[in-house]
N, C-alpha and C positions, 0 to 999 in steps of 0.2 A: 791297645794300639801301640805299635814298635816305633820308638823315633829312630830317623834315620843317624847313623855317626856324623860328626859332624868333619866338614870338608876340610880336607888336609891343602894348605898351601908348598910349594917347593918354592924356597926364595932363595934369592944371588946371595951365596954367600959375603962375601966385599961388601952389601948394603944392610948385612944383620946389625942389629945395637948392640953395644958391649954386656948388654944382659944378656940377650940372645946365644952370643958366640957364649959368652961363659954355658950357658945351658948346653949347647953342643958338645964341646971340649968336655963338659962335666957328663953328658951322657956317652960316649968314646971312652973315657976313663972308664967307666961302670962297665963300660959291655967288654974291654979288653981286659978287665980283673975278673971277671966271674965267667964260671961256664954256662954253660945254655941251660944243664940243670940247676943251677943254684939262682941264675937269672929269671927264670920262670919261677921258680918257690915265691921268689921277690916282689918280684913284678908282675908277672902271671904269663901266659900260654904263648902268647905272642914275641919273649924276649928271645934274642938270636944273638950268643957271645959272637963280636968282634971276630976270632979266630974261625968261628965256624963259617960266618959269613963269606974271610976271604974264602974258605976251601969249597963252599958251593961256587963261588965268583970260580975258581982257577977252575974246579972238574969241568963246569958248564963253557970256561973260554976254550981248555984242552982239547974238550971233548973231542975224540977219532972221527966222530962224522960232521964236523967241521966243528966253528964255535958258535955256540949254542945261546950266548949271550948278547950277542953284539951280531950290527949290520942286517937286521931283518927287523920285522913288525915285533917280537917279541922282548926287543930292547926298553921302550918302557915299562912292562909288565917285569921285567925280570928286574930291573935298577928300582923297581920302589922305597918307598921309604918303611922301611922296617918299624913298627910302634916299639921300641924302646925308650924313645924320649920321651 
């Protein structure tokens, strides 16, 4: 029998505990020093280097047939929370 993952919360930043933000800041450090290969060896399959992130984030707002990111139903699917942390 497969358990399910377990539910991820998105909380206000402003109301995080000083452990919390430390955990933030300290995973944004990580994902802005390593690349997406060396981030995955690390941490596994799911790591997405900081840099990489922004350059999907700018192709998909650029994108020629409008922005791909933003102002439709595919705006939460596209902003999730990346498992790095």
């Amino acid at each position: 029998m497969k358990t399910s993952p377990k539910k991820r919360t998105r909380r206000e930043i402003r109301a995080l505990s000083p452990l919390q933000w430390s955990r933030v800041v300290r995973a944004f450090k990580i994902a802005k020093a390593l690349t997406t290969a060396e981030g995955r060896r690390t941490y596994g399959p799911a790591f997405v280097s900081y840099d990489d992130m922004v350059l999907k984030h700018a192709r998909a707002a650029l994108d020629n047939r409008g922005d791909q990111a933003h102002w439709g139903p595919i705006f939460p699917v596209f902003h999730r929370l990346v498992n790095f942390v």
